[in-house]
C-alpha positions in Angstrom: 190.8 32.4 107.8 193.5 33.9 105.4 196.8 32.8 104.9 198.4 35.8 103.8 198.4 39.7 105.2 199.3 42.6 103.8 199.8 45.5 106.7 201.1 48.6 104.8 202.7 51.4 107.2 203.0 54.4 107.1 206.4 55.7 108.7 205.0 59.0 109.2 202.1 57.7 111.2 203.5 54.9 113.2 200.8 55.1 116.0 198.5 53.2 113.5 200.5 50.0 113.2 199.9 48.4 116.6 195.9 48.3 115.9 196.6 47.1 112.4 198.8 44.4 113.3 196.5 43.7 116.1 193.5 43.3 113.3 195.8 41.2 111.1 196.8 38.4 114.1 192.5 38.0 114.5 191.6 38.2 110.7 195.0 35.5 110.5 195.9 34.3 113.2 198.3 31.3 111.5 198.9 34.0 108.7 202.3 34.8 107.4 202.0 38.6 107.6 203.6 41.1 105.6 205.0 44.6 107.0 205.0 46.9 104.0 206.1 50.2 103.5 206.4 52.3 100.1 209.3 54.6 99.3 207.9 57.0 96.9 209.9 57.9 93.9 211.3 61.3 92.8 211.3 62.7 89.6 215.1 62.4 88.0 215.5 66.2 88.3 214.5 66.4 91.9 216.6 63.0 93.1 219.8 65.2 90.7 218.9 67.9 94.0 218.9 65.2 96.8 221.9 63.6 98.3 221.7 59.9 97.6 222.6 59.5 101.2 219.5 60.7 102.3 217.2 59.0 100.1 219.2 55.8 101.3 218.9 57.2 105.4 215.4 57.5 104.5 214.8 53.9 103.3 217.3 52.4 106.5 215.3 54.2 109.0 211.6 53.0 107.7 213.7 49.2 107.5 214.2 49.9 111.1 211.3 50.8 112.4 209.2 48.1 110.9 212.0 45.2 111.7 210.9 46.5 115.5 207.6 45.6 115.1 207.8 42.2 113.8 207.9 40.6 117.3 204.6 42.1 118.1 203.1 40.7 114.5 204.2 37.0 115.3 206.7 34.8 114.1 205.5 34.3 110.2 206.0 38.1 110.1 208.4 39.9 107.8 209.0 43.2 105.8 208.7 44.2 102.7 210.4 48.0 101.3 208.5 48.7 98.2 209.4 51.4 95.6 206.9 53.9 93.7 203.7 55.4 94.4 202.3 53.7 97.3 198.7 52.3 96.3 200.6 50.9 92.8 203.3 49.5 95.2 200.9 47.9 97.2 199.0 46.4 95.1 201.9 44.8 93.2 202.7 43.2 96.1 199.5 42.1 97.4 199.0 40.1 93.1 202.9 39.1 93.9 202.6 37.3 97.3 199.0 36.5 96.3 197.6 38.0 99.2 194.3 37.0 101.2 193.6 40.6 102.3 195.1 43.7 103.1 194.8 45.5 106.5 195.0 49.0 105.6 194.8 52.5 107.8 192.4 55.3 106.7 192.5 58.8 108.0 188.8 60.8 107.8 188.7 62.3 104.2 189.8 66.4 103.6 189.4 68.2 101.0 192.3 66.7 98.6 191.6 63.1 99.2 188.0 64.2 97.2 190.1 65.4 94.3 193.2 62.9 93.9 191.8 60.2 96.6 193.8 58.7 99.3 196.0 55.8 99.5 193.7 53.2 100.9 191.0 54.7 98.6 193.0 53.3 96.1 194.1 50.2 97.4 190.1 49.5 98.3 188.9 50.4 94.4 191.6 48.4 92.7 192.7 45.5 95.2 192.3 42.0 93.4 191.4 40.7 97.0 189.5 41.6 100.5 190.7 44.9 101.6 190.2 46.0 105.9 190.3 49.2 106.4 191.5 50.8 109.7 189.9 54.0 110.5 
């Protein structure tokens, strides 16, 4: 089985994490499994605009809410705040860790995703290893 599990969340849609993490323990169940979550970065001019405070609120908050699901992803689990767009961010850290697969969350395509493409579009074109993808 794999080793090693990438399970990028999304803060914004937490309700997804529990069957991910559920889909990493069978794929791994030994694994040492990664809660991820990308902070995107702002243009210089727009972070001028935003207090640092919040940006930093922001980033404690998403720490937070993953550190309370590492009991329910086992005792190998730990997090992982990444910086950037989140499919690069991702996929850095999947070639960093040198990741089995990744268990990512899909949402049914709209209209945008056909023109820019969403993020586990991404991660599934580019990723250097097996990708699962949640829908």
């Amino acid at each position: 089985m794999y080793k090693t599990i990438i399970v990028p969340i999304d803060i914004g849609h937490m309700e997804r994490a529990e069957s991910m993490i559920s889909a990493a323990k069978q794929l791994g169940p030994d694994a040492s499994i990664i809660l991820a979550n990308a902070v995107e970065t702002l243009p210089s001019h727009i972070m001028a605009e935003i207090p640092v405070d919040m940006i930093d609120d922001a980033k404690e908050r998403a720490q937070e809410k993953l550190n309370g699901l590492i009991e329910a992803a086992g005792p190998k689990a730990s997090v992982k705040m990444l910086e950037g767009h989140a499919a690069s961010a991702i996929l850095d850290l999947a070639e960093d860790v040198k990741a089995d697969v990744i268990v990512i969350a899909s949402h049914k395509p709209g209209w945008q995703d056909y023109l820019i493409g969403s993020t586990a579009a991404r991660v599934v074109r580019h990723a250097k290893c097996a990708v699962f993808v949640i829908r």
